[in-house]
C-alpha positions as CSV (number, residue, x, y, z in Angstrom):
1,X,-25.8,6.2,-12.4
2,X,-22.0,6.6,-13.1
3,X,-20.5,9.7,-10.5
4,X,-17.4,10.0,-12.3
5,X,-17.1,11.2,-15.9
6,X,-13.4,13.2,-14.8
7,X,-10.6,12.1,-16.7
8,X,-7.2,10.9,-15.5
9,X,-4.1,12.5,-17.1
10,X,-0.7,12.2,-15.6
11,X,1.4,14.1,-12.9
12,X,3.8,14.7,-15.7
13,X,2.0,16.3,-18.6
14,X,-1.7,17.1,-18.3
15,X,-1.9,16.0,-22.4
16,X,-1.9,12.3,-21.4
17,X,-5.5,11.5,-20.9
18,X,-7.3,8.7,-19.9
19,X,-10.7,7.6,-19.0
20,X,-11.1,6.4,-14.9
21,X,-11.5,2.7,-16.5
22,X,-8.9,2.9,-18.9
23,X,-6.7,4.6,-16.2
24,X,-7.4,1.6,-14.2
25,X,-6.1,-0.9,-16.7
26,X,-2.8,0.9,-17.7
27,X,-1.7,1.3,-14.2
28,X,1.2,4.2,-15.1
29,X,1.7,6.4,-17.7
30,X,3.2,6.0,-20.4
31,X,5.7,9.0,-19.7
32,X,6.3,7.3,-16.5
33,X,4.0,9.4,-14.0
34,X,1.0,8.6,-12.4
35,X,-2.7,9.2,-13.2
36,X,-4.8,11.6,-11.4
37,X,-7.7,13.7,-11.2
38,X,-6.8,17.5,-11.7
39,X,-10.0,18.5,-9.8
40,X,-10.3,15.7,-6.9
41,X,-10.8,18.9,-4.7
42,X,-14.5,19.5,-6.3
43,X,-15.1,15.5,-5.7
44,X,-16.5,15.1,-1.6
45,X,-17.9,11.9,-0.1
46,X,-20.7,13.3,2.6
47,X,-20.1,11.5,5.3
48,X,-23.2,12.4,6.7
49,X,-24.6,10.0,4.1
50,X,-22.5,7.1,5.7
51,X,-24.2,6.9,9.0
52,X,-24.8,3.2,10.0
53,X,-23.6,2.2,6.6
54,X,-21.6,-1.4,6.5
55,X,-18.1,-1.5,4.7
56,X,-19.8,-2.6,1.2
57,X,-21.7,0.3,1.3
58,X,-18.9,3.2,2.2
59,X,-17.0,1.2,-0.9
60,X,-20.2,1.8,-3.0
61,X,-19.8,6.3,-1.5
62,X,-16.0,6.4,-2.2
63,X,-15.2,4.6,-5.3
64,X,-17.7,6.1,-7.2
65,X,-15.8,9.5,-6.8
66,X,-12.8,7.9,-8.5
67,X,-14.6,5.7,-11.2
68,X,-16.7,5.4,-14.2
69,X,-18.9,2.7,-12.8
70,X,-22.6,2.6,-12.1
71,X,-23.7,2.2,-8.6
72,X,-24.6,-1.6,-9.0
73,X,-20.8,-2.0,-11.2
74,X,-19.1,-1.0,-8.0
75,X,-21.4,-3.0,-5.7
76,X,-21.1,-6.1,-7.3
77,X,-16.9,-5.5,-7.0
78,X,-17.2,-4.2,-3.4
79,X,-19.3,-7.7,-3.0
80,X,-16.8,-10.3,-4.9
81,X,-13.6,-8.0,-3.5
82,X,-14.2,-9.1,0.1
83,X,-17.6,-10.8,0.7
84,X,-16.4,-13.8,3.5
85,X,-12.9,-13.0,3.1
86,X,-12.2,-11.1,5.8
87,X,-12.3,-12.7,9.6
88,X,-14.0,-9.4,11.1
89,X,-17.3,-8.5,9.7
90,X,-16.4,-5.4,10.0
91,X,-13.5,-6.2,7.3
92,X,-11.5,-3.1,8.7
93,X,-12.4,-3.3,12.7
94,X,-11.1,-0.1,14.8
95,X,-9.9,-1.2,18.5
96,X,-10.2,1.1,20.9
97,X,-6.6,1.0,23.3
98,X,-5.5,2.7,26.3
99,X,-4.1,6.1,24.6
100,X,-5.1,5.5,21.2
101,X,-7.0,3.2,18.7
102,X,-5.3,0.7,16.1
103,X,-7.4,0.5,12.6
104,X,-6.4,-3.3,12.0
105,X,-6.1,-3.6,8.5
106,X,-4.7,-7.3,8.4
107,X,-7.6,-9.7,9.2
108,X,-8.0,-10.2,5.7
109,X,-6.8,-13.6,2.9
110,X,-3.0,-12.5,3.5
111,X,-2.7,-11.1,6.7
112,X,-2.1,-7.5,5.2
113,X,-3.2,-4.7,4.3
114,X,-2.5,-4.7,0.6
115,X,-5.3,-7.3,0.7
116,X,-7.9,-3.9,0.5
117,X,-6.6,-2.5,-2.5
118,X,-5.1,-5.9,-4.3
119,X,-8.8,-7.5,-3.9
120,X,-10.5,-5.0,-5.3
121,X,-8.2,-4.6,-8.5
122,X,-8.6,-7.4,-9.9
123,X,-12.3,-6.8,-10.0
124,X,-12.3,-3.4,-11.5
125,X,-9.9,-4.7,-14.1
126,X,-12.1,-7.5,-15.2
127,X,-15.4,-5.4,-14.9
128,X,-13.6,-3.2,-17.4
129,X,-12.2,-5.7,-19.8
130,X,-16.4,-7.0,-19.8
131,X,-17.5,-3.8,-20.7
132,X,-15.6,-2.9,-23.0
133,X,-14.4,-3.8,-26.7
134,X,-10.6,-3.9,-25.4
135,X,-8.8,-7.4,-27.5
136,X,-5.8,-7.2,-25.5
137,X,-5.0,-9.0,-22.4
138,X,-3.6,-7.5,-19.5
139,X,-0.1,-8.6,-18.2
140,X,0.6,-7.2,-14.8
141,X,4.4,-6.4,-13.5
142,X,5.0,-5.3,-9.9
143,X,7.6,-5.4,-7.5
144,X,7.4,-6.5,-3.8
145,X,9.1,-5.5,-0.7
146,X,6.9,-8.1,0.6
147,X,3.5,-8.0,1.5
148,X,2.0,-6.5,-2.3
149,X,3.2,-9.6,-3.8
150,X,1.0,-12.2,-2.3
151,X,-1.8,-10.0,-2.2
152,X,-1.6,-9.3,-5.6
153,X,-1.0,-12.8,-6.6
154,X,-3.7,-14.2,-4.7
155,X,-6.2,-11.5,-6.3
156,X,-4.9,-12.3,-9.9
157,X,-4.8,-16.2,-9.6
158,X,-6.4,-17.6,-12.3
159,X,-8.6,-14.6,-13.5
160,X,-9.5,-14.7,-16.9
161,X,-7.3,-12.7,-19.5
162,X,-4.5,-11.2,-17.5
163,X,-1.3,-12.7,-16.6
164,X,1.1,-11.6,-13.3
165,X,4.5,-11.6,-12.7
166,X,6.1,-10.4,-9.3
167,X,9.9,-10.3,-8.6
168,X,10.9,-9.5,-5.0
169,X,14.4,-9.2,-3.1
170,X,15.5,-11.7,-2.5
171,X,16.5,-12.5,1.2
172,X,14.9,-9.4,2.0
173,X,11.7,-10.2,2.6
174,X,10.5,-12.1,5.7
175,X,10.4,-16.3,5.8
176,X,6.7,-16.0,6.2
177,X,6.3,-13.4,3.3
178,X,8.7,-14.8,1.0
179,X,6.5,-18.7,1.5
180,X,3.3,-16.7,1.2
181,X,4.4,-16.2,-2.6
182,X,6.5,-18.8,-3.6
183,X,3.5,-20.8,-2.8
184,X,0.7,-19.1,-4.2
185,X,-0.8,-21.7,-7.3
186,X,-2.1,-20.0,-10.4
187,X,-1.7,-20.9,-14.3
188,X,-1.6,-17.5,-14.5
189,X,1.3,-16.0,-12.3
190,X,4.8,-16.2,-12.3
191,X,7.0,-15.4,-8.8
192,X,10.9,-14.6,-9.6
193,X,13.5,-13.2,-6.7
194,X,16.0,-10.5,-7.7
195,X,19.3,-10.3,-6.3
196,X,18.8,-6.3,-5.3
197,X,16.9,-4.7,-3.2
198,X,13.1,-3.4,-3.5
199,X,14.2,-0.3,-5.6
200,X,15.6,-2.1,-7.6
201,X,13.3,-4.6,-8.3
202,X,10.7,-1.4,-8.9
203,X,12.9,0.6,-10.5
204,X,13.2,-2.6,-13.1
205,X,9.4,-2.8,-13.3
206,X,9.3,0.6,-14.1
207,X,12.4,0.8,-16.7
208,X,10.4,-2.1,-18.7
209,X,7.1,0.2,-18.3
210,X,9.1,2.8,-20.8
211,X,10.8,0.3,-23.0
212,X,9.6,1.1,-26.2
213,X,11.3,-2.3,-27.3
214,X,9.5,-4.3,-24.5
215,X,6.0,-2.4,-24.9
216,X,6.3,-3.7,-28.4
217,X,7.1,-7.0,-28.3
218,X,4.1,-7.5,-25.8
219,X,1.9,-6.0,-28.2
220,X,2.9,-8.8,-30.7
221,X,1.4,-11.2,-28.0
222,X,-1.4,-9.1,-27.8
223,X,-0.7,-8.0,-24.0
224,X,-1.3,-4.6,-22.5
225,X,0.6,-3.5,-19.8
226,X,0.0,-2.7,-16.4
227,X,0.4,-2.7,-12.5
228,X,-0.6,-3.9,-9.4
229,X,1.5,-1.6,-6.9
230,X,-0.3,1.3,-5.3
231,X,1.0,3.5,-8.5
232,X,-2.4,1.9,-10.3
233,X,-5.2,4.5,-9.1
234,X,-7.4,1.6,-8.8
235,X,-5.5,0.2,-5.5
236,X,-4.8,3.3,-4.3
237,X,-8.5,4.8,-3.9
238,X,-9.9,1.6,-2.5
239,X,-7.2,2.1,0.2
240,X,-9.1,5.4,0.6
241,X,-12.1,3.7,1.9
242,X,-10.8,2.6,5.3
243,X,-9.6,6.0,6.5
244,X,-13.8,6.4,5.8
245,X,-14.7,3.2,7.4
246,X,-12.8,3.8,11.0
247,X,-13.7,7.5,11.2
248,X,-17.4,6.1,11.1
249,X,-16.6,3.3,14.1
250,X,-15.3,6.2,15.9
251,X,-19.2,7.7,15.3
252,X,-20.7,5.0,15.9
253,X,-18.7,4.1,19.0
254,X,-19.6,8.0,20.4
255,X,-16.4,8.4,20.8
256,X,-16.4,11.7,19.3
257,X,-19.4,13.8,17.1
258,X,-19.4,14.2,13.4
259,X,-17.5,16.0,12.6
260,X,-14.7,16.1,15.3
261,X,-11.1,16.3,13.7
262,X,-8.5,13.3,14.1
263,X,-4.7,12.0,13.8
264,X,-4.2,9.1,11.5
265,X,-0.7,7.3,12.2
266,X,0.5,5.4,8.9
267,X,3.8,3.2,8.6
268,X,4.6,3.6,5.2
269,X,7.4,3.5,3.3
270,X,6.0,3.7,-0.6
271,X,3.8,6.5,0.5
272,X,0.6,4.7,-0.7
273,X,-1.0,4.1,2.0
274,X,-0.7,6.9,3.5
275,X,-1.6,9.4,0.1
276,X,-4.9,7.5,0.4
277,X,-5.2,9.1,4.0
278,X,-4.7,12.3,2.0
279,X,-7.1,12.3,-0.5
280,X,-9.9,10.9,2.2
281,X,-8.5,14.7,3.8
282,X,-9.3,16.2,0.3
283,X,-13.2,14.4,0.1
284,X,-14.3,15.5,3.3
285,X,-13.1,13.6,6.1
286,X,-12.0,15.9,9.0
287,X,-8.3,14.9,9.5
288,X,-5.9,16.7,11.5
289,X,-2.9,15.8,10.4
290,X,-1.4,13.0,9.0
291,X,1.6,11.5,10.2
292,X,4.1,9.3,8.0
293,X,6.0,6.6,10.2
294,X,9.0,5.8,8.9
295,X,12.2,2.9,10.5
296,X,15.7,3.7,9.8
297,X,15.2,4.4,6.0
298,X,14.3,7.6,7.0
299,X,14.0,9.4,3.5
300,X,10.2,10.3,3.9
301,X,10.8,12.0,7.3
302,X,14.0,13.6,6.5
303,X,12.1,15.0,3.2
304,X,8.8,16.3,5.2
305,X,11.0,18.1,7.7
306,X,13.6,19.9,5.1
307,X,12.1,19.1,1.8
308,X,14.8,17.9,0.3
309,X,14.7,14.1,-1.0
310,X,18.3,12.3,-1.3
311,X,17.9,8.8,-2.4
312,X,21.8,8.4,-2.4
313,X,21.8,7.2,0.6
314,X,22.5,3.9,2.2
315,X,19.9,1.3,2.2
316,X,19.1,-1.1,5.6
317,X,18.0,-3.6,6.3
318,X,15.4,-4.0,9.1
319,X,12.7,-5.7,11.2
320,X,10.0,-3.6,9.3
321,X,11.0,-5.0,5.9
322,X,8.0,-3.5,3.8
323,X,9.1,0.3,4.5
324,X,12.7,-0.7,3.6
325,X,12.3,1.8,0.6
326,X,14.3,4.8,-0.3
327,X,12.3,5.5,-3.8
328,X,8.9,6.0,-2.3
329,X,6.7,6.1,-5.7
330,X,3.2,7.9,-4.9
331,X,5.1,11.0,-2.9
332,X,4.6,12.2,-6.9
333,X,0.9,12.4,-6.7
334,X,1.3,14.7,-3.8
335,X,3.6,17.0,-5.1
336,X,1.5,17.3,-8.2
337,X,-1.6,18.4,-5.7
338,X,0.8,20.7,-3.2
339,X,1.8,22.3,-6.9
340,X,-1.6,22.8,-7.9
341,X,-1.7,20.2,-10.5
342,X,2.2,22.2,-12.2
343,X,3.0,19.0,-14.6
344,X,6.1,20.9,-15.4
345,X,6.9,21.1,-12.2
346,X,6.4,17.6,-11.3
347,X,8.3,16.4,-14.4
348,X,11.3,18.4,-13.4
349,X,11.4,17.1,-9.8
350,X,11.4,13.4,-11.1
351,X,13.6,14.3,-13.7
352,X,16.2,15.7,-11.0
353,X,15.7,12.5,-9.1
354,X,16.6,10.2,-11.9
355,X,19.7,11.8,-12.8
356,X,20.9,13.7,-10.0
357,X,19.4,11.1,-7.3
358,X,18.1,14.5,-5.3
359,X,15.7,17.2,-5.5
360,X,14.6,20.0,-3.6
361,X,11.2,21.4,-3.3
362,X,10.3,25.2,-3.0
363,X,9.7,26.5,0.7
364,X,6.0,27.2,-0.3
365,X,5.2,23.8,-1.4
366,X,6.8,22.2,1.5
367,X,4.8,24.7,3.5
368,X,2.0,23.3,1.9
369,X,3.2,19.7,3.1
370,X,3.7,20.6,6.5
371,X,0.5,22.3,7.0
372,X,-1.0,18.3,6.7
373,X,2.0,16.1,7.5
374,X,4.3,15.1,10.4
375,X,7.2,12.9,10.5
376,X,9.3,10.7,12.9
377,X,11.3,7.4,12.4
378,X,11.7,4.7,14.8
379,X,15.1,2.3,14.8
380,X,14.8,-1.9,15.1
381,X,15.7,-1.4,18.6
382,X,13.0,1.1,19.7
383,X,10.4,-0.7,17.5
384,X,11.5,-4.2,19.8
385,X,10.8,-2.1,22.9
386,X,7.4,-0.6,21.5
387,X,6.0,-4.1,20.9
388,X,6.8,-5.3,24.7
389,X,5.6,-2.4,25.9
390,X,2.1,-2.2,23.9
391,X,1.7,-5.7,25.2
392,X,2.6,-5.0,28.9
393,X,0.5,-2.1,29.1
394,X,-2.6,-3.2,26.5
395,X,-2.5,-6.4,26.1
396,X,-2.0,-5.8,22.1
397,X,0.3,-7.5,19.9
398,X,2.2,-5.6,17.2
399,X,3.8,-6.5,14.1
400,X,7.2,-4.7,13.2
401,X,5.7,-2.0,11.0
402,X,2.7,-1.1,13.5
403,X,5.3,-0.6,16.2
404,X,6.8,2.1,14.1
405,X,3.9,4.5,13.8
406,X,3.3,3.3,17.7
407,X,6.6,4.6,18.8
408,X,6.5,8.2,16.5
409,X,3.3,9.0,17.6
410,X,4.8,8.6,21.2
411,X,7.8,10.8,20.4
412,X,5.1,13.3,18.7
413,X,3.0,13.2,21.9
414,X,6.0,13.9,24.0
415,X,7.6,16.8,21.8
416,X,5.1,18.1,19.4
417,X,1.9,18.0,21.1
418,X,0.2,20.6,19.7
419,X,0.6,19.9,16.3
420,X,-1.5,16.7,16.9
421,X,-4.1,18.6,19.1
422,X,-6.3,17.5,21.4
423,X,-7.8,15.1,18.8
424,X,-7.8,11.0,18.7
425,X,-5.0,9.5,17.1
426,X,-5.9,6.3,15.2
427,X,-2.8,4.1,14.4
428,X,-2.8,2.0,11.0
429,X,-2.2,-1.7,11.4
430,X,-0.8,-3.2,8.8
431,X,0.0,-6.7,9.0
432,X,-0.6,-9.8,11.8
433,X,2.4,-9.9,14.1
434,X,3.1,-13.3,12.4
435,X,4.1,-12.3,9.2
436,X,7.0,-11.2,11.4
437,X,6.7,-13.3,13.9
438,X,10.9,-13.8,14.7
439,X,11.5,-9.8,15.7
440,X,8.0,-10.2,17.4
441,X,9.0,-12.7,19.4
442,X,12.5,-11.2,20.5
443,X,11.2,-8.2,21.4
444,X,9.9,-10.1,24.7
445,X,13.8,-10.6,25.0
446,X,13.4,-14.3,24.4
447,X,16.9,-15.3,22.4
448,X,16.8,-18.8,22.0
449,X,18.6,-18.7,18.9
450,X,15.4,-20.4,16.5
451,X,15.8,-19.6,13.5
452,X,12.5,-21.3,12.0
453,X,9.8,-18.9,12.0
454,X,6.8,-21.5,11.3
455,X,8.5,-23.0,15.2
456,X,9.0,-19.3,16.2
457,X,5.1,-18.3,15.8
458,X,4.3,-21.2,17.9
459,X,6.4,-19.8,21.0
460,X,5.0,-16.6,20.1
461,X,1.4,-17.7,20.2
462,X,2.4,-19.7,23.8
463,X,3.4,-16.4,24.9
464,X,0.5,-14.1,24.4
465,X,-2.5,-16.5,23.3
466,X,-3.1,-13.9,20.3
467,X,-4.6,-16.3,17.2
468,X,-2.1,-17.1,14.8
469,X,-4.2,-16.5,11.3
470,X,-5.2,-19.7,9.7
471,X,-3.4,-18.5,6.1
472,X,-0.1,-18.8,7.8
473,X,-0.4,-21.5,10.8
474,X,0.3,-24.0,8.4
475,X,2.4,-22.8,5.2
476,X,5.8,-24.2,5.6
477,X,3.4,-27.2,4.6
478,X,2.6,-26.1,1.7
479,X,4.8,-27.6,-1.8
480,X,7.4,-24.5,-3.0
481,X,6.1,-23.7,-6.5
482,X,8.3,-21.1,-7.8
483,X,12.4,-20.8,-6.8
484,X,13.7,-18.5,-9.5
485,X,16.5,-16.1,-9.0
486,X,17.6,-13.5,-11.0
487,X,19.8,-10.9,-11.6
488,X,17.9,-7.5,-11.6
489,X,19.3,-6.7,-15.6
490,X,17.8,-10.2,-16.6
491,X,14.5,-8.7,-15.7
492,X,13.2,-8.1,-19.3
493,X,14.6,-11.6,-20.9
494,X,12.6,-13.1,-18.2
495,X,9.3,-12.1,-18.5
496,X,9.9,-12.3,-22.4
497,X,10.4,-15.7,-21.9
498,X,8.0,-16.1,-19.1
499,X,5.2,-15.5,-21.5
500,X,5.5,-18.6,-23.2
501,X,4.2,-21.0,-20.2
502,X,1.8,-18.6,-18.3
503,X,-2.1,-19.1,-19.7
């Protein structure tokens, strides 16, 4: 039985329609919004119904709310997604900590947690190029700050009928993430560095989304365009699924009844991961509050507490380079929500933010936002000290981004303790301490002065015993596929010309 027969139409103008599936495969509008469902508040997931359920089968409850797939369509993606690929069977474990619990979201083929969303794409994308009578083949453009793109390029590799290019910053990214891609094999995929930073490799990605020129001359090769970065609706609601899978561990754990409210902690800096929290709020799943961890690019918390978003600001660098965004894409989807679903108004924000670099929201819709969200940041030195003292205390390593959330929801404990209540807090993990395994390491004050993080995880592994995953214990091994650099205007010449080699 297909669940889902709602359409899709964009934050922007509600005229744009398109079909879950079809939605899936164009990844962003063609106005340059996002697709959503104007009545996800009539949609629930009973979570009653997931009781002793396995992680396939909560996949098989929540997608089905956001596509137009039979039961067995979604099973066999759920199944090919993440069957054996994950080192947990329970593919998104909960551990249970001294003060909190950390929802590890990294034990998967990448060591991140794009892995959920950037496995599953790939077969929703296929599934609907088989059932359907679409002739074009799907070429996929996204920007990196670091983890998307070998998650996405390790889904994509070598599936049949769509090609992938991904352009990150270069020397912004970390040693481990940046050989993770460079890497990654594929007749299919194409890996380019930008001299920029991640807006500005997403901004590009974006700017050739509404180039009428570009859109055309891909249509000549018979290519449709689309995304892999948590703007397609595809990613984003199988990112929903874990906020489902560890409120159930917590069941099944008795640590609290059904029913029983909780905190989810989310280090985010593109706002995907932790949207997905809020539509798993909108279904059914008794959430407190959400709480958006931010480092020192601080736009998302300076924006929840005044409502005002400033991008023209300047951009740092830090140990928690995946949230080093100041464009944070999916905040759109919740502004068209908080707005009950104004287009108009959503439109006129982003239109503000484009020319001006600022907007403003009104006091009621960032009442609305406050009602569900709270905010902090944590600095590189604080997020160091977080890490040594998680370990000390718990005997848990965290990366540089976990430390973040770790280190607001300690400052939220301390000064806004009833706004959390007196629920459990669950922290998002996402990404093995490895992937950043030189700030790791220093934050147990050892300055040796290594530079070579491949030496660097070996120290770190000497130090605390935790496993280093098997993906990256041996990849400075591995042969360097792909070394181009680019300037970030040379974006559309190159995947023009990129075309030519990828099958």
């Amino acid at each position: 039985m297909v669940k889902n027969n709602a359409k899709y139409e964009s934050t922007r103008n509600k005229n744009i329609e398109l079909s879950p599936s079809e939605a899936v495969l164009q990844g962003l509008c063609s106005d340059g919004g996002l697709f959503v469902i104007r009545d996800l508040k009539d949609l629930s997931v009973d979570i009653n119904k997931l009781i002793d359920k396995d992680y396939f089968e909560i996949v098989q409850e929540v997608l089905g709310v956001f596509l137009d797939f039979t039961d067995e369509e979604i099973k066999e993606c759920a199944y090919n997604a993440y069957e054996g690929k994950f080192s947990s069977r329970k593919i998104a474990p909960l551990v249970k900590l001294k003060d909190s619990y950390i929802l590890e979201l990294f034990n998967g083929p990448t060591s991140a947690f794009k892995d959920f969303g950037l496995l599953m794409l790939p077969q929703l994308m296929s599934k609907t190029l088989s059932k359907t009578d679409i002739k074009e083949d799907i070429l996929i453009l996204t920007a990196t700050s670091g983890d998307t793109g070998k998650a996405a390029l390790d889904g994509f590799s070598d599936v049949p009928r769509i090609k992938i290019l991904v352009f990150y910053p270069y020397g912004e990214v970390s040693k481990v993430q940046e050989m993770q891609m460079v890497t990654q094999e594929g007749k299919n995929l194409e890996v380019v560095a930008i001299h920029g930073n991640f807006d500005d490799a997403q901004s590009g990605v974006k700017n050739l989304f509404g180039d009428n020129d570009f859109r055309e001359r891909t249509k000549k090769e018979n290519l449709q365009l689309s995304s892999a970065n948590s703007i397609n609706i595809g990613r984003l609601a199988a990112q929903v699924v874990y906020y489902f899978a560890g409120y159930m561990q917590l069941i099944e754990n008795k640590e609290i009844p059904m029913g029983e409210m909780v905190n989810f902690v989310v280090p985010t800096g593109n706002f995907g991961n932790i949207l997905a929290g809020y539509y798993a709020r909108i279904l059914g799943l008794p959430i407190n509050r959400l709480v958006c961890a931010s480092n020192s690019n601080n736009i998302l918390h300076d924006f929840i507490s005044t409502g005002v978003y400033d991008k023209r600001r300047e951009f740092l660098e830090t140990i928690s380079p995946s949230m080093d965004i100041l464009i944070s894409s999916n905040l759109e989807r919740l502004l068209y929500y908080v707005s009950e679903g104004d287009n108009h108004y959503v439109s006129k924000l982003m239109s503000d933010l484009k020319e001006n670099g600022i907007y403003k929201v009104e006091n009621s819709i960032l009442d609305k936002i406050k009602e569900i969200f709270l905010s902090g940041y944590a600095g590189d030195d604080d997020t160091k000290k977080t890490i040594k003292k998680i370990y000390e205390k718990d005997g848990y390593l965290l990366d540089t981004h976990t430390a973040v959330a770790y280190k607001v929801m300690f400052d939220l404990l301390e000064g806004d303790r009833e706004k959390l209540g007196n629920y459990k807090n669950i922290i998002l993990s996402t990404a093995s301490p490895y992937k950043f395994s030189k700030d790791v390491f220093e934050s147990f004050d050892y300055k040796e002065g290594l530079e070579d993080e491949f030496l660097i995880m070996k120290k770190l592994y000497d130090k605390t015993k935790v496993k280093i995953p098997q993906n990256l214990e041996k990849l400075n091994e591995k042969k360097k596929l792909h070394n181009d650099i680019i300037k970030k205007e040379n974006m559309k010449d190159y995947v023009l010309k990129a075309l030519k080699w990828l099958k």
